[in-house]
DSSP file (Angstrom, degrees, kcal/mol; ACC not computed):
  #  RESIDUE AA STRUCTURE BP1 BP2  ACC     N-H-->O    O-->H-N    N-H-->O    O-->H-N    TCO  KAPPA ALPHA  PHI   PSI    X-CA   Y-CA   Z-CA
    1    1 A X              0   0    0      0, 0.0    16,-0.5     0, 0.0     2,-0.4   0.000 360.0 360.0 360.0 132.1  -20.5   34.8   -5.6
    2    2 A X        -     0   0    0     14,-0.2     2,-0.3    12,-0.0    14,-0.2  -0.981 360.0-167.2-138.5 129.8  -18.3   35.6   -8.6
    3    3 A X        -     0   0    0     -2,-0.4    12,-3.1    12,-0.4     2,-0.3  -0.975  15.5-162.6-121.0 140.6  -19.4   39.1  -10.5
    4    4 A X  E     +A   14   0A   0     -2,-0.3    10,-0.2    10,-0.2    -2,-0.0  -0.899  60.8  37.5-119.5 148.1  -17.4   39.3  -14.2
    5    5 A X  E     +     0   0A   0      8,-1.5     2,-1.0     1,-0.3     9,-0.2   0.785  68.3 164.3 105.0  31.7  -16.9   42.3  -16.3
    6    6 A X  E     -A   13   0A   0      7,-1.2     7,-3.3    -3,-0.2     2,-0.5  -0.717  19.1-159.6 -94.3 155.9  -16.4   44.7  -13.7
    7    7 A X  E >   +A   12   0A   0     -2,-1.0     2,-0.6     5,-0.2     3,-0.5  -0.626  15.9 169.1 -96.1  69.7  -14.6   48.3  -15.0
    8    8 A X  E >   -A   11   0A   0      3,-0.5     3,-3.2    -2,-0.5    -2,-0.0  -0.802  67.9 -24.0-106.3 132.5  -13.2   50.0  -12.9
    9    9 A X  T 3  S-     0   0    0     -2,-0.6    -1,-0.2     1,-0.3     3,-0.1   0.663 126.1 -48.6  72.7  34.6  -11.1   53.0  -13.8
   10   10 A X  T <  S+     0   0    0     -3,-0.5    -1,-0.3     1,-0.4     2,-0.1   0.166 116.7 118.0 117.2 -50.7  -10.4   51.5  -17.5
   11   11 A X  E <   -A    8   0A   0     -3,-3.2    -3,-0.5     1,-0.1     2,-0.5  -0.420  62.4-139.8 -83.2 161.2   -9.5   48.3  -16.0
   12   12 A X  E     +AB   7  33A   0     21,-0.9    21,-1.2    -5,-0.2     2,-0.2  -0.811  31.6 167.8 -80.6 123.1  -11.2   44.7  -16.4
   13   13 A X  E     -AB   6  32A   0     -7,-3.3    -8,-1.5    -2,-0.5    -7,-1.2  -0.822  27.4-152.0-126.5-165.9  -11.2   43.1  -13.3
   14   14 A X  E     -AB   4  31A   0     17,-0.9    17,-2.1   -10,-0.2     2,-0.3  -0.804  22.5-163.7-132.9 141.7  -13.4   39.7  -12.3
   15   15 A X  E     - B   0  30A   0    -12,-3.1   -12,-0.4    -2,-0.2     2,-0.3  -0.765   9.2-177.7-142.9 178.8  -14.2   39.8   -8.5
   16   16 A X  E     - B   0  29A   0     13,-1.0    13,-0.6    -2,-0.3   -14,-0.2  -0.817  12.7-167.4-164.4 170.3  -15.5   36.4   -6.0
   17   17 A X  E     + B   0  28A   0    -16,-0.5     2,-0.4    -2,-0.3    11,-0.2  -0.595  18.8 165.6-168.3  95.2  -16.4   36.1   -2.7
   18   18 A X  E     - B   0  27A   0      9,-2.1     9,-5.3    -2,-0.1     2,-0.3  -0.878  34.3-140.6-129.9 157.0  -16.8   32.4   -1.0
   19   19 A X        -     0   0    0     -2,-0.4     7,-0.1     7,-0.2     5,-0.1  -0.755  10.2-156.1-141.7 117.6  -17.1   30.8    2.2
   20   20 A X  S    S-     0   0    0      5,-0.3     2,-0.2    -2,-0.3    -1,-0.2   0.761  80.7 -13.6 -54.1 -57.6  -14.9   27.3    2.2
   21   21 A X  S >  S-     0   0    0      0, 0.0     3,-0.6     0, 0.0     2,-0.3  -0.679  93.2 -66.6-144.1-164.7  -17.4   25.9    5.3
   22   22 A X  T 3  S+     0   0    0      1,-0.3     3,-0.1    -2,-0.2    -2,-0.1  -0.694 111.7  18.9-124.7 120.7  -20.2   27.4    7.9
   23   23 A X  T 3  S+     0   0    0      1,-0.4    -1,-0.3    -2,-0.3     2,-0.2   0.232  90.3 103.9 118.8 -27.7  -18.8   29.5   10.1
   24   24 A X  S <  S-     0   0    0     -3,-0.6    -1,-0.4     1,-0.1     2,-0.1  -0.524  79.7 -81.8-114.6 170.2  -15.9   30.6    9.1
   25   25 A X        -     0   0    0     -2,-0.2    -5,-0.3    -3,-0.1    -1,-0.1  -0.254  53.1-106.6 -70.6 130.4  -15.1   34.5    7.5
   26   26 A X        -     0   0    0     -2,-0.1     2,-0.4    -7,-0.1    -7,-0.2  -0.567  33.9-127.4 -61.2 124.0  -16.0   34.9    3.5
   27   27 A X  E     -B   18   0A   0     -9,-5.3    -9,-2.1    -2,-0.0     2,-0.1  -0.875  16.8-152.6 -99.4 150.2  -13.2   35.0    1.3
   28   28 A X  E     +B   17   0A   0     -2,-0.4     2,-0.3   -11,-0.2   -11,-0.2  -0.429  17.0 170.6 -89.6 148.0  -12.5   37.6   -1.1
   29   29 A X  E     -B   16   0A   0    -13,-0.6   -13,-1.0    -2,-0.1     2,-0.3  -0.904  14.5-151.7-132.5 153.3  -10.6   37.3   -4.4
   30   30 A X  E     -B   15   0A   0     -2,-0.3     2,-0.4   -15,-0.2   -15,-0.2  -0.974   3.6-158.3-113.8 153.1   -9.8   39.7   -7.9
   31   31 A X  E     -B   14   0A   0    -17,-2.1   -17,-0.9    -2,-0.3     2,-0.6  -0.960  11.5-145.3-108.1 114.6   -9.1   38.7  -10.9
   32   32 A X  E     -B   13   0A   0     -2,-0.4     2,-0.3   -19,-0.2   -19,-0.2  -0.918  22.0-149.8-110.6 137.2   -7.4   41.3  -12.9
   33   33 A X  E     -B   12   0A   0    -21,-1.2   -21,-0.9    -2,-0.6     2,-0.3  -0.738   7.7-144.2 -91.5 123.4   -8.8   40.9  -17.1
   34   34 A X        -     0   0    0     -2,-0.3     2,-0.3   -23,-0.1   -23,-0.0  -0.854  24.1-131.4 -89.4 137.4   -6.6   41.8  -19.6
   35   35 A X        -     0   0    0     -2,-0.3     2,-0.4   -23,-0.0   -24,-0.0  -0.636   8.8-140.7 -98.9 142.7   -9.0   43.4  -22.5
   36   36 A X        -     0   0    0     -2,-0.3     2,-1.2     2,-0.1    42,-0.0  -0.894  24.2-118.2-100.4 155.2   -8.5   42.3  -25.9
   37   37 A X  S    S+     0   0    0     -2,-0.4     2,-0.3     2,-0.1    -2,-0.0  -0.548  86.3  74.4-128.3  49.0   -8.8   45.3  -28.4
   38   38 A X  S    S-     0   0    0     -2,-1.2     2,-0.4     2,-0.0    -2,-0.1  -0.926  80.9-105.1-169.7 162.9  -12.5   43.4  -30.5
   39   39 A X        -     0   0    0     -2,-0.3     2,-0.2     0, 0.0    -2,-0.1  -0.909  34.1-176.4 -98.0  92.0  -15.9   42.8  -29.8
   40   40 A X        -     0   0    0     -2,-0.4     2,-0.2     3,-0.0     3,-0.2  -0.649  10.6-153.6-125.0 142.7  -16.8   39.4  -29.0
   41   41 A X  S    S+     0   0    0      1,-0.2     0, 0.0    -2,-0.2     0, 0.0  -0.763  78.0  32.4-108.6 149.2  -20.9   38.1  -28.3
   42   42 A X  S    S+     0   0    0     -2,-0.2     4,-0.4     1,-0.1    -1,-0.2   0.832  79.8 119.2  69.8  35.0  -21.5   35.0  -26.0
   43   43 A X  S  > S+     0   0    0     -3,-0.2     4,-0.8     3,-0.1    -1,-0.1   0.168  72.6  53.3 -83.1  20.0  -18.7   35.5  -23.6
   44   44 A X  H  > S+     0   0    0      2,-0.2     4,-0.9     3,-0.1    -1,-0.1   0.479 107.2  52.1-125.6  -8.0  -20.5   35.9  -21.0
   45   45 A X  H  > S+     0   0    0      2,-0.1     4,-1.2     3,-0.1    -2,-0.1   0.800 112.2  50.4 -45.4 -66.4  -22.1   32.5  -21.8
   46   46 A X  H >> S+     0   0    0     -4,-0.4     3,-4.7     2,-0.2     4,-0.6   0.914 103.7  53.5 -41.7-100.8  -18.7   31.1  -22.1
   47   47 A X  H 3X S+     0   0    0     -4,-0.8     4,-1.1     1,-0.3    -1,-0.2   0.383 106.5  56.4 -19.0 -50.9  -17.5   32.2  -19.0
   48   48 A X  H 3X S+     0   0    0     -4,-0.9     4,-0.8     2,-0.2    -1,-0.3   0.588 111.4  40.0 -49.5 -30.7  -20.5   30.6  -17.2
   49   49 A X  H <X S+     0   0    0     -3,-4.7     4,-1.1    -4,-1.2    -2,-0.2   0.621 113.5  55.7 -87.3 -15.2  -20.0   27.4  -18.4
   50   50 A X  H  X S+     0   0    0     -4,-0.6     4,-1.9     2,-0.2    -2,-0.2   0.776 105.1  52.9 -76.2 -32.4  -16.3   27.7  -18.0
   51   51 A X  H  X S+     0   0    0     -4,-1.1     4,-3.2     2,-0.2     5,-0.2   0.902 110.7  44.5 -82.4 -62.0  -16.6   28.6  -14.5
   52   52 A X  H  X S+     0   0    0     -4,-0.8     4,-2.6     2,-0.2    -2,-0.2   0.904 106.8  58.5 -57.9 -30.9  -18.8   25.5  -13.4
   53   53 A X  H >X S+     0   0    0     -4,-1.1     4,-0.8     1,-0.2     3,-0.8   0.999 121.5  31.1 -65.5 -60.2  -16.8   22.9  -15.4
   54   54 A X  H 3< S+     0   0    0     -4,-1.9     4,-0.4    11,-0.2    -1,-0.2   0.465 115.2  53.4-101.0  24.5  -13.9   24.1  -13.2
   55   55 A X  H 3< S+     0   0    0     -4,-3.2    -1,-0.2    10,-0.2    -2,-0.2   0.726 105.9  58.8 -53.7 -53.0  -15.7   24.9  -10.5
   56   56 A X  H X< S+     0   0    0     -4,-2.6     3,-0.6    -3,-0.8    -2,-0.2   0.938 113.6  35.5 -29.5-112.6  -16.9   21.3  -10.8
   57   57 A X  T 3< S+     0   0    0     -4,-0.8     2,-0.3     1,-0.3    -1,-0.2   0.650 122.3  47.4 -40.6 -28.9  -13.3   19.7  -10.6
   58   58 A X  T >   +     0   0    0     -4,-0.4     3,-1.7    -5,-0.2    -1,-0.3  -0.431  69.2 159.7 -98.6  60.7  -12.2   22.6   -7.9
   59   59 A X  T <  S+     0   0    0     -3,-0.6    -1,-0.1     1,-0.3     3,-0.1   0.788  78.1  42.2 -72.7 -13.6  -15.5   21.9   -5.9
   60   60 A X  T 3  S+     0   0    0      1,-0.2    -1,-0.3    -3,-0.1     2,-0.1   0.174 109.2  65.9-138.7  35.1  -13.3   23.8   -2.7
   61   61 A X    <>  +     0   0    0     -3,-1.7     4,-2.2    -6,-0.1    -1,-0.2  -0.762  44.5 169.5-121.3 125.5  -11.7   26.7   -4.7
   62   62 A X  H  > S+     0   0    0      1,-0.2     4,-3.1     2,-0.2     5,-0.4   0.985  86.1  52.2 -73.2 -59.1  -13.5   29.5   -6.3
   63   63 A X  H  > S+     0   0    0      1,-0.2     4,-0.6     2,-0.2    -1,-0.2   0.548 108.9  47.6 -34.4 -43.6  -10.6   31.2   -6.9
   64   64 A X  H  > S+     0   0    0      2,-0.2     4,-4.7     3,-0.1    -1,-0.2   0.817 113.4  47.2 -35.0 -75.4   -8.9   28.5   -8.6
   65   65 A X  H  X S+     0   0    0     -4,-2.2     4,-0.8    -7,-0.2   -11,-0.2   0.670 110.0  50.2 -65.2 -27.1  -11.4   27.8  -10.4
   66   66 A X  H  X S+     0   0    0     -4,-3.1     4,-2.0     2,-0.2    -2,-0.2   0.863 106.9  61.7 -68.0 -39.7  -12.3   31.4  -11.6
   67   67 A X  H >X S+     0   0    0     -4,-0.6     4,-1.5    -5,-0.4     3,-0.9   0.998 102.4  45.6 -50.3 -78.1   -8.9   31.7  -12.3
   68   68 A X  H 3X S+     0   0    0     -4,-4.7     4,-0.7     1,-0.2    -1,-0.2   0.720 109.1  57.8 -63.7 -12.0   -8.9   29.1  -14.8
   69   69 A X  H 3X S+     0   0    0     -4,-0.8     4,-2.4     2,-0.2    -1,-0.2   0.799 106.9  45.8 -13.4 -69.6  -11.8   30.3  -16.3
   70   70 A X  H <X S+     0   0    0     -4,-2.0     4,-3.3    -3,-0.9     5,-0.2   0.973 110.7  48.2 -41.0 -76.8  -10.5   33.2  -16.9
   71   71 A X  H  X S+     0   0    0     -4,-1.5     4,-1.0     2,-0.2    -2,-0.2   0.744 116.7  51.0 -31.4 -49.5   -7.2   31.9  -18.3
   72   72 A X  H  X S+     0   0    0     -4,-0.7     4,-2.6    -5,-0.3     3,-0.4   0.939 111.6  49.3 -99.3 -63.8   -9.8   29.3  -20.7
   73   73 A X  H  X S+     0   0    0     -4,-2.4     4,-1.0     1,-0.2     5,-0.3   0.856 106.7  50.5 -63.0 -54.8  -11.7   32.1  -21.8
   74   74 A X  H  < S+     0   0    0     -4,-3.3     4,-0.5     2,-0.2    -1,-0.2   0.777 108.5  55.5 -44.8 -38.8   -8.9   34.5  -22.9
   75   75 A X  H  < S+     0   0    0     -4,-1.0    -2,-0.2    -3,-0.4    -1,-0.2   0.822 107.9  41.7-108.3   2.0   -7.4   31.9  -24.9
   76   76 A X  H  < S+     0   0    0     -4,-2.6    -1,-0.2    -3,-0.2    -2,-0.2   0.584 114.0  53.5 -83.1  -6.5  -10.1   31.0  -27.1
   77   77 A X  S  < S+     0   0    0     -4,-1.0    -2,-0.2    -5,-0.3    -3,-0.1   0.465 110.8  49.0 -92.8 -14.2  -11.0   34.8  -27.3
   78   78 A X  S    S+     0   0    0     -4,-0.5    -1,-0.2    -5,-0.3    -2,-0.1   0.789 109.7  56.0-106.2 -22.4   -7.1   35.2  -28.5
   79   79 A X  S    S+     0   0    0     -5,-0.1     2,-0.2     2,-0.0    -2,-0.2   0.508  80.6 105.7 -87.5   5.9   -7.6   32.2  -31.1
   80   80 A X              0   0    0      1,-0.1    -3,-0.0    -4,-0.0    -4,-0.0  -0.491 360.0 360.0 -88.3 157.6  -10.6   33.6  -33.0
   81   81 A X              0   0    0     -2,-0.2    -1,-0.1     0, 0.0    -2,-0.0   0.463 360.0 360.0 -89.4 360.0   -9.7   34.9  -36.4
């Protein structure tokens, strides 16, 4: 389970939850979002497809793979004019 966009106190965070096999305890991760200071449409699009591609290649970390997601997302959002 990965919820994005969350706000808490001001801040951006990204938050996850997985569990690696059956049986074993869910793990938790955050993701702390640095905001960029503009209004951007279809990131949430993005983000979703960014997340499976490397989800995809990290098929046994979410975290990982949210992370670079994250990371992917920010630095096409920092190259738009």
């Amino acid at each position: 389970v990965v919820i994005t966009s969350i706000n808490i106190d001001g801040n951006l965070f990204l938050i996850g939850s997985h569990q690696k096999e059956k049986g074993q305890s869910p793990e938790q991760f955050k993701i702390v979002i640095p905001k960029i200071p503009a209004y951007f449409t279809g990131t949430g699009d993005l983000m979703t497809a960014l997340l499976l591609g490397w989800s995809n290649k990290y098929r046994d970390n979410l975290d990982i793979a949210a992370e670079l997601a994250v990371s992917s997302l920010q630095v096409l959002l920092l190259l738009m004019p």
